[in-house]
N, C-alpha and C positions, 0 to 999 in steps of 0.2 A: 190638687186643683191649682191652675194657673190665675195667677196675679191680675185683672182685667182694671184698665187706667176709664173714667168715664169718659173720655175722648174715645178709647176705644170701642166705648159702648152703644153711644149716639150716632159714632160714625154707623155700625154696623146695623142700629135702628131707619137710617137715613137711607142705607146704600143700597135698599131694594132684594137683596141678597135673601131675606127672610120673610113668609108671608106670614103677615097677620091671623090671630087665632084668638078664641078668645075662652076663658073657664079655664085654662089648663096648660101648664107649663111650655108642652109640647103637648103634639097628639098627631094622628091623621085625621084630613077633615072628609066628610062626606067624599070626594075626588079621589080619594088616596093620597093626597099630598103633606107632607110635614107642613105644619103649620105652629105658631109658636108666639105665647105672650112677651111684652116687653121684659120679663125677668126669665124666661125661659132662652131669649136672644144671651141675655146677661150668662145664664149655665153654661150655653152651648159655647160661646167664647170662654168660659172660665175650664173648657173642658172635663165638664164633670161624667162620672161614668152613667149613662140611663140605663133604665130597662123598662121594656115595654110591659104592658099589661092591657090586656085588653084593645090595642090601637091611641093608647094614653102611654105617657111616659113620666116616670119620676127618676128622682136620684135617689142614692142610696140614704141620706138624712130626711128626704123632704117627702112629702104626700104628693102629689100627680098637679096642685094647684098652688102651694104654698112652700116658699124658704122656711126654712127650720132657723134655729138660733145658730146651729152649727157650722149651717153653709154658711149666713152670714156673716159669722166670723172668721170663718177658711175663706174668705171673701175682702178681707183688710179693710182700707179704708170704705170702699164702697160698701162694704156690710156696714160699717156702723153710721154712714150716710143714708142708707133703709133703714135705721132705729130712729135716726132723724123725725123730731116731732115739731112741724114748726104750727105755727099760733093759728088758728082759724082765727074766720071773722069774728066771734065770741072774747078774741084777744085770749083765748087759753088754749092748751096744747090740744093738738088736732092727734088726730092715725098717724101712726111712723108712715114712712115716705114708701115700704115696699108697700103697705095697703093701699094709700093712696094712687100710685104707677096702676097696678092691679086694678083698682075701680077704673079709673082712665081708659086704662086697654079693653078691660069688659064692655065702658058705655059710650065707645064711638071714637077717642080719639084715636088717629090714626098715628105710625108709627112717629113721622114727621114731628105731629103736635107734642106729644111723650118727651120726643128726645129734646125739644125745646123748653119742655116745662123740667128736664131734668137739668139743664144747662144751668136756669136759672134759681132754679133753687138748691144746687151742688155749691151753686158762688153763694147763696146766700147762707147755707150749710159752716162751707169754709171760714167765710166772714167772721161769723157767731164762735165758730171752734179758737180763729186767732187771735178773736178780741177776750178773751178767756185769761 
């Protein structure tokens, strides 16, 4: 698996290059066309091997909708940026960061919004890691 920098990632959420999908890593959608979640954008740059099933596609670690612990480790810093648990409004630990991407992509935000809320809470991720 190739090394993916989050610059790489947002660019490639931004650049129109990939259409929007949503339940499932990748898949084809009603059209035939590949179509692909914000953390399935994240595989496809990180060149992981798919296979199809059924017009759905997983990687060898993962189920057809969800990172495994394994990719996100083969994943470096950005996997443990998806472990990433920052505070809800409650002031106590919310979903790590790949569930939360995941609900976003499922309930409307578009790739745009995504790669904007990963920008800002990657600095805020980093922040928290070097004040350690």
């Amino acid at each position: 698996m190739r090394q993916v920098t989050k610059d790489e990632w947002t660019a490639a959420l931004r650049s129109g290059e990939y259409e929007q999908g949503r339940l499932s890593l990748k898949k084809y959608n009603l059209h035939g066309e590949l179509v692909y979640c914000c953390m399935g954008v994240l595989c496809d740059l990180a060149e992981v091997n798919w296979t199809e099933f059924f017009g759905y596609f997983k990687t060898e670690n993962d189920d057809e909708a969800v990172l495994s612990p394994e990719t996100k480790e083969e994943l470096g810093e950005l996997g443990d940026f998806l472990n990433y648990r920052p505070l809800n409004l409650r002031n106590t630990r919310g979903n790590p960061m790949d569930q939360r991407l995941a609900y976003r992509n499922d309930n409307d935000n578009t790739f745009w919004m995504i790669a904007d809320y990963i920008d800002k809470k990657y600095e805020e991720w980093k922040n928290k890691k070097n004040n350690k």
